[in-house]
C-alpha positions in Angstrom: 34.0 5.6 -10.6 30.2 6.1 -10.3 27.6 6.5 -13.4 25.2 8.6 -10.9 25.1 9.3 -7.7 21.7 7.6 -7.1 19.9 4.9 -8.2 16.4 3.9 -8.1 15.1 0.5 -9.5 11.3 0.6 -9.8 9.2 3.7 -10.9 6.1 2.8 -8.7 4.9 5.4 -6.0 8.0 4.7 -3.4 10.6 5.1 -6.8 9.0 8.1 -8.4 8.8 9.8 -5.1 12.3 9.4 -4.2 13.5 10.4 -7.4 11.2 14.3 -7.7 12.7 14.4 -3.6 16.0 14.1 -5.0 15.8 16.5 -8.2 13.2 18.8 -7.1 14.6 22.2 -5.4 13.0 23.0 -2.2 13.6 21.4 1.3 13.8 17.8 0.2 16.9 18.5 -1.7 18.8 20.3 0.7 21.1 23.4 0.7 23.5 21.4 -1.7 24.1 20.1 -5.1 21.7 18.2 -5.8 22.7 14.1 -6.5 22.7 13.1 -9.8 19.6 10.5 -9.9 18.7 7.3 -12.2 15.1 5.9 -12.4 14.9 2.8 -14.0 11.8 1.1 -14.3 10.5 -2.8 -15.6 9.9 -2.5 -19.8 6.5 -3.0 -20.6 5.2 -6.5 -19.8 4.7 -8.5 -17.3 7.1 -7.0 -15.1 5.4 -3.5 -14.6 2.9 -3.5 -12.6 -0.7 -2.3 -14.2 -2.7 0.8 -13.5 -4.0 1.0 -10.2 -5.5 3.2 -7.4 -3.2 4.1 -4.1 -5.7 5.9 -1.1 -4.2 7.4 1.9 -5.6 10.1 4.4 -4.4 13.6 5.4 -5.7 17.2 6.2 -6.3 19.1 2.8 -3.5 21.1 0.9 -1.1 18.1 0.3 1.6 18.1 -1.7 -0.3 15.9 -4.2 -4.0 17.5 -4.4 -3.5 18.3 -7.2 -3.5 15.0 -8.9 -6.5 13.7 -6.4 -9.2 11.5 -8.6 -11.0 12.4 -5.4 -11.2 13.0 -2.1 -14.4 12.2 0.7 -14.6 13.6 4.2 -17.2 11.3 5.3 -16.2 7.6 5.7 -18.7 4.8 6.3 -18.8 1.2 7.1 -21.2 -1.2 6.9 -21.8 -4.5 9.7 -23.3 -7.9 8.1 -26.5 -6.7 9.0 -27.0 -3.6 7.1 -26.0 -1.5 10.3 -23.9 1.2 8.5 -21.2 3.7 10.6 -20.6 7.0 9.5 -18.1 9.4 10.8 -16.3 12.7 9.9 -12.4 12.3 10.2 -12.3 16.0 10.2 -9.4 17.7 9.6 -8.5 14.7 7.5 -9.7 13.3 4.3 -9.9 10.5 2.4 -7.4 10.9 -1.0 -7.3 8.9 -4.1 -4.6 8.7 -6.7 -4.8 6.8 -9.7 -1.2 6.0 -10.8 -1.4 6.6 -14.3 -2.5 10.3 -13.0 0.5 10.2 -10.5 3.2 8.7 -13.1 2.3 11.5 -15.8 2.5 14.4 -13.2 6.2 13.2 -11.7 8.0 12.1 -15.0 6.8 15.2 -16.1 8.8 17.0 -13.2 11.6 14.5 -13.8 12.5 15.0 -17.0 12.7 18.8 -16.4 14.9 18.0 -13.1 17.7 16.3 -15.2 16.9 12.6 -13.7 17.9 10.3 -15.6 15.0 7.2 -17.4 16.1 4.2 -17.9 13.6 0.8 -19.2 15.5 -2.7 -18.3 14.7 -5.7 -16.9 16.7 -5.5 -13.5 18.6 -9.1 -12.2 20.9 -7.7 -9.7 20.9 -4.8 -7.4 24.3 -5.3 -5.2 26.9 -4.2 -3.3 30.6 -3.4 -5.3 34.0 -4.2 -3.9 35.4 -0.9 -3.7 32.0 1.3 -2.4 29.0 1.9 -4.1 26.3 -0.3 -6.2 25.5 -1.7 -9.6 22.6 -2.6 -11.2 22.3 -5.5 -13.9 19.9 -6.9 -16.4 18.8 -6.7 -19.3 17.1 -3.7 -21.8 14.2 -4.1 -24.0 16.4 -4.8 -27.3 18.0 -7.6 -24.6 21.5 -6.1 -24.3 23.5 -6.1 -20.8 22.1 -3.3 -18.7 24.7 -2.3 -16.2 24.9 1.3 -14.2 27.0 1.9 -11.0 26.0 4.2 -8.4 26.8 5.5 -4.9 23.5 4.3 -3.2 20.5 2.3 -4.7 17.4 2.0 -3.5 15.5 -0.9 -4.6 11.6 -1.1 -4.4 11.5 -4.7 -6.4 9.4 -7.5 -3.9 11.4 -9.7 -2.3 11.9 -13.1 -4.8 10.8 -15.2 -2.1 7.8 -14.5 0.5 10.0 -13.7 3.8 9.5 -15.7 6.8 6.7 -14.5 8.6 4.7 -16.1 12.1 1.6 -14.9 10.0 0.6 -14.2 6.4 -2.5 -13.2 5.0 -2.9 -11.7 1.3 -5.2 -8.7 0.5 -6.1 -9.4 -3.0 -9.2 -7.9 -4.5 -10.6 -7.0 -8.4 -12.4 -3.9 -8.8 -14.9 -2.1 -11.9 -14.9 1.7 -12.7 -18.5 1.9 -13.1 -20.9 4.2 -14.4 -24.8 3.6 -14.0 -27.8 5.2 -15.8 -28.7 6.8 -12.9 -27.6 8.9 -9.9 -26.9 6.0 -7.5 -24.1 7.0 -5.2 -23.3 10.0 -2.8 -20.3 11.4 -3.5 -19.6 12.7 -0.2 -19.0 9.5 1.3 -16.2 6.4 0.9 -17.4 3.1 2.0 -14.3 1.6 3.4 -15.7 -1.8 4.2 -19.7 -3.2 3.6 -19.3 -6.5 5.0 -22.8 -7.5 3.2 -20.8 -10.1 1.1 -20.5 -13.6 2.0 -17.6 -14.4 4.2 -14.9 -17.1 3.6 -13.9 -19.7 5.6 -10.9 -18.1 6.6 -10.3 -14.5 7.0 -12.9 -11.8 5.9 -14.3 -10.5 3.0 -16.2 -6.7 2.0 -17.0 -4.5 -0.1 -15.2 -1.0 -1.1 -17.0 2.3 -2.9 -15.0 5.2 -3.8 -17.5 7.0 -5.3 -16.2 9.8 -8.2 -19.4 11.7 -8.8 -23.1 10.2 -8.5 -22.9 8.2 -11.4 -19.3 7.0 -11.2 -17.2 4.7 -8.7 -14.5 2.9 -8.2 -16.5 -0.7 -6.8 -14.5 -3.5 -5.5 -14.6 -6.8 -3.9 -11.7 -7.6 -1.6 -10.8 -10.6 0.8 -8.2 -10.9 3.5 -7.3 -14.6 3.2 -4.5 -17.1 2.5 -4.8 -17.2 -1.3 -6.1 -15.8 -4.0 -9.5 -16.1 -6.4 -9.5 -16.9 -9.9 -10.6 -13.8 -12.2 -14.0 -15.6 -12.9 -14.1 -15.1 -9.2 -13.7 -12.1 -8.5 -16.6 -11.0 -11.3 -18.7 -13.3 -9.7 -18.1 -11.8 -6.5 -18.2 -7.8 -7.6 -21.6 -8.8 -10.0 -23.5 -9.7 -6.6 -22.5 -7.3 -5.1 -22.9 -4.4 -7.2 -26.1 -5.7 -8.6 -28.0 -7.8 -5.3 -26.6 -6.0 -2.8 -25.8 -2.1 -3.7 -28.8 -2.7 -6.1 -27.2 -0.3 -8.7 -28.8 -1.3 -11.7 -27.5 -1.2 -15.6 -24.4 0.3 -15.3 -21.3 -0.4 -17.8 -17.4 -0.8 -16.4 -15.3 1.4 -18.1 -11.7 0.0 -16.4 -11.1 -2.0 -14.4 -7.5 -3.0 -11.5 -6.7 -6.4 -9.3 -4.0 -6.3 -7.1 -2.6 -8.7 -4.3 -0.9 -7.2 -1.2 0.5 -9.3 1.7 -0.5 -8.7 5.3 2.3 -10.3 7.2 4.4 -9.5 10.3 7.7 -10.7 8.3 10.8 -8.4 9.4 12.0 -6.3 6.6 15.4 -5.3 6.2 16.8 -1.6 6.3 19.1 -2.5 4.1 20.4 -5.3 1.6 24.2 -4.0 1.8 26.1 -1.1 2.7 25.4 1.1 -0.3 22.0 -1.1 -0.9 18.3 0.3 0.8 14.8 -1.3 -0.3 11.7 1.5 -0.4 8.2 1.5 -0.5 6.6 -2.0 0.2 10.2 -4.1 -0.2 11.3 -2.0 2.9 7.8 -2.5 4.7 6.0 0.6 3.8 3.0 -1.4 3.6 0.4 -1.8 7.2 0.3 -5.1 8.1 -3.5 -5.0 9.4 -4.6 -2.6 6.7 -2.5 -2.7 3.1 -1.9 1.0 3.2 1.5 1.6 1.9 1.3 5.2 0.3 1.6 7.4 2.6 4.2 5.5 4.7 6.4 5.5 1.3 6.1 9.2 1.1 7.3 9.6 4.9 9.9 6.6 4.1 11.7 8.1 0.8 11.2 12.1 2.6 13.3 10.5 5.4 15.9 9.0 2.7 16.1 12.3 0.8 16.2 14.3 4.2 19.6 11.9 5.3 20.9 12.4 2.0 21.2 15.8 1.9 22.7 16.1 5.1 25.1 13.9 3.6 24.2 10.7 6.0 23.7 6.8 5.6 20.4 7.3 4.3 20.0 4.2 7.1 16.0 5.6 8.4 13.7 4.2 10.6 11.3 1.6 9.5 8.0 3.2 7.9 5.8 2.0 10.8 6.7 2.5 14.7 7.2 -1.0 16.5 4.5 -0.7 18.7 2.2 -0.6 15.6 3.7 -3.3 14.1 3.4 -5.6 17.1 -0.3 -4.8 17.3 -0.9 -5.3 14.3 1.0 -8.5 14.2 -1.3 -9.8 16.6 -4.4 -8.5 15.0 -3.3 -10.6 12.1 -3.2 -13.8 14.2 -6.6 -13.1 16.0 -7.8 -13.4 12.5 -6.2 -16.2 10.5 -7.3 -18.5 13.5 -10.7 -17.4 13.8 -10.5 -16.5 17.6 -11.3 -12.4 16.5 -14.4 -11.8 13.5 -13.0 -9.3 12.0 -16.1 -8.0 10.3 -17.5 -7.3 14.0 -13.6 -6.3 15.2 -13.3 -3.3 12.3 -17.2 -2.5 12.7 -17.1 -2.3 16.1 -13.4 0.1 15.7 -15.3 2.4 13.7 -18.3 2.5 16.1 -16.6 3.1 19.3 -13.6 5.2 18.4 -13.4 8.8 17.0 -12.7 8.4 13.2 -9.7 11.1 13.3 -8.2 8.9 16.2 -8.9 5.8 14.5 -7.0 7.0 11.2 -4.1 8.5 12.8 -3.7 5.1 15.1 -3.5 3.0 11.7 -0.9 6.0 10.4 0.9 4.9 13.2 0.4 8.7 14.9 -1.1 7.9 18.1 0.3 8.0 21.6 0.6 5.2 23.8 -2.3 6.0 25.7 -4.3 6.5 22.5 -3.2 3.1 21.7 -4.3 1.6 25.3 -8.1 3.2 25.1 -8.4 2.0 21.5 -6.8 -1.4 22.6 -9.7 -1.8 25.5 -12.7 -1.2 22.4 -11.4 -4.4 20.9 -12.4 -8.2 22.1 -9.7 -7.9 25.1 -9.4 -11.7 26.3 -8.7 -13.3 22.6 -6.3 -10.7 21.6 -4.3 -11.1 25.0 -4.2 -14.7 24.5 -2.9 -14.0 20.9 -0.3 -12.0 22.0 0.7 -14.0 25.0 0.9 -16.8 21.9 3.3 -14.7 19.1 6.7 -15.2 20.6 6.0 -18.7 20.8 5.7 -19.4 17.3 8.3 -19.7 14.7 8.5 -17.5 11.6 8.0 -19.9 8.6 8.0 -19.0 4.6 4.8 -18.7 3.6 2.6 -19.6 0.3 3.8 -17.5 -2.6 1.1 -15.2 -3.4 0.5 -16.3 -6.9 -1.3 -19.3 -5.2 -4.9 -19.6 -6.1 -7.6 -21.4 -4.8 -10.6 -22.8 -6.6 -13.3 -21.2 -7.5 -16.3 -20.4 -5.2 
């Protein structure tokens, strides 16, 4: 006998989106009854993660504008040398949600939907003898947490890095600022200014999501093996918001840090037969780029979809394979050096159409598309590359807790 039908561990973007699929009327939930849904998310601790920022692009009149921090139609990025890019994706735009925004606007939903909240400390997500799930662990007051379901869908990380022929992490640490005086244009997202100084391995830049033209979201972010210490990162975002976007006093008023691995690990469709991981445990995330929101929102409107048609909720992975194999090769062109990938993502946005470009990293683009923006890239080093990837063995890599010294 099932508690619910549904289970969700994890109330991130992937989790909270499944579960208003799943309990909102409309298309998503089908012509049926709708399932009866569970949401259980981390207590607060260490185990939740903290407020942060998720960015995706789309044509306007989403089906979350109305929790946009902001939105740009003008993108820009900037080559070692000052040289800045700017293009108009036009139809699309550049969105930002700030999860606290998000979280507030779908429990709100939720708890008029009938879904049901749960807080524990989730052990176990498995597979039971006679059909269905349970979930184990432990609440807040430290009592046995147990709930059975007919399918669960588990957005918890992996325990262990998975085997991967290349891993890179995309950790960064950025300020909320405001300054004393108009110093941004608001009509314009810096994606990547590459004036900051380069590691030895990987790359390094600069992000600006400006909020109005005293406000921003400024950041300093790396693509590398491991992560900086917090003293770091300040260092890092202090010269850059001060020597080389020359802002002047200005005061932080918040402040996020994240880590998100780039890697061209496999990621399973499923951890049993009643058992599915979403968002980025079931590979939502772009390996070359870190964007995972808006391949969760196709991944758990694909689950939802199955469900209501009363299927295996069994959907194809968030990214097509032809993506994933370019991007897989991207990622080794980098980690050894033979591609700069401050000249390989200036030279991207130089050469090809900005709409094309952002629908290619969506994964939207034909195979033709793919060819003529293939051709704009260093050719003979990425061939090589990909000549080179089924040669090499997959291998666990570095947690990503691991930190290297300060700079």
């Amino acid at each position: 006998m099932h508690d619910v039908d549904v289970v969700i561990v994890g109330a991130g973007a992937a989790g909270l989106s499944l579960a208003r699929r799943l309990t909102a009327p409309g298309p998503d939930a089908g012509a049926g009854q709708r399932p009866s849904v569970a949401l259980v998310d981390a207590p607060a601790g260490p185990l939740r993660p903290p407020p942060r920022t998720w960015c995706f692009w789309e044509e306007p009149g989403g089906e979350y504008d109305d929790v946009l921090a902001a939105s740009w139609d003008r993108l820009r990025v900037t080559a070692p040398d000052g040289t800045a890019v700017t293009a108009r994706p036009a139809p699309l735009r550049y969105k930002m949600i700030r999860s606290a925004h998000f979280e507030e606007r779908t429990g709100a939903l939720l708890s008029r939907s009938g879904c049901l909240r749960y807080e524990a400390a989730v052990d176990r997500v498995r597979d039971l003898p006679g059909g269905g799930a349970e979930v184990r662990g432990r609440d807040g007051t430290g009592a046995d947490f147990r709930l059975r379901a007919r399918w669960a869908f588990d957005s918890r990380p992996p325990r262990r890095p998975l085997p991967a022929r290349t891993t890179l992490l995309q950790h960064f640490r950025g300020w909320f600022v405001r300054t004393d005086r108009p110093r941004f244009d608001d009509g314009v997202a810096d994606l990547m200014d590459f004036r900051t100084p380069q590691p030895g391995r990987g790359l390094s830049f600069g992000y600006v999501l400006p909020l109005g033209p005293q406000e921003a979201l400024v950041e300093y972010t790396e693509f590398s093996p491991s992560v900086l210490t917090t003293a770091a990162y300040e260092r890092a975002l202090r010269h850059y918001a001060e020597d080389v976007l020359g802002l002047g006093p200005f005061r932080v008023t918040a402040t996020e840090q994240g880590v998100i691995p780039m890697t061209d690990a496999r990621f399973p469709r499923r951890s049993g037969r009643s058992v599915f991981p979403i968002g980025a445990a079931g590979g939502a995330t772009r390996p070359a780029t870190g964007y995972t929101f808006a391949a969760a929102q196709r991944h758990t409107r694909a689950v939802a979809d199955a469900l209501a048609r009363g299927r295996t909720p069994l959907v194809p992975a968030p990214h097509p394979s032809r993506s994933r194999l370019m991007d897989a090769v991207l990622l080794r062109a980098v980690d050894t050096g033979r591609v700069d990938g401050a000249a390989f993502f200036t030279g991207l946005f130089r050469d090809v159409p900005a709409h094309r470009l952002l629908r290619f990293l969506d994964g939207g683009t034909h195979w033709w598309e793919d060819v003529l923006i293939g051709l704009r890239t260093p050719v003979r080093p990425m061939l090589r590359t990909a000549l080179e990837l089924p040669l090499l063995p997959r291998r666990a890599p570095v947690p990503p807790g691991h930190r290297r010294p300060d700079r």
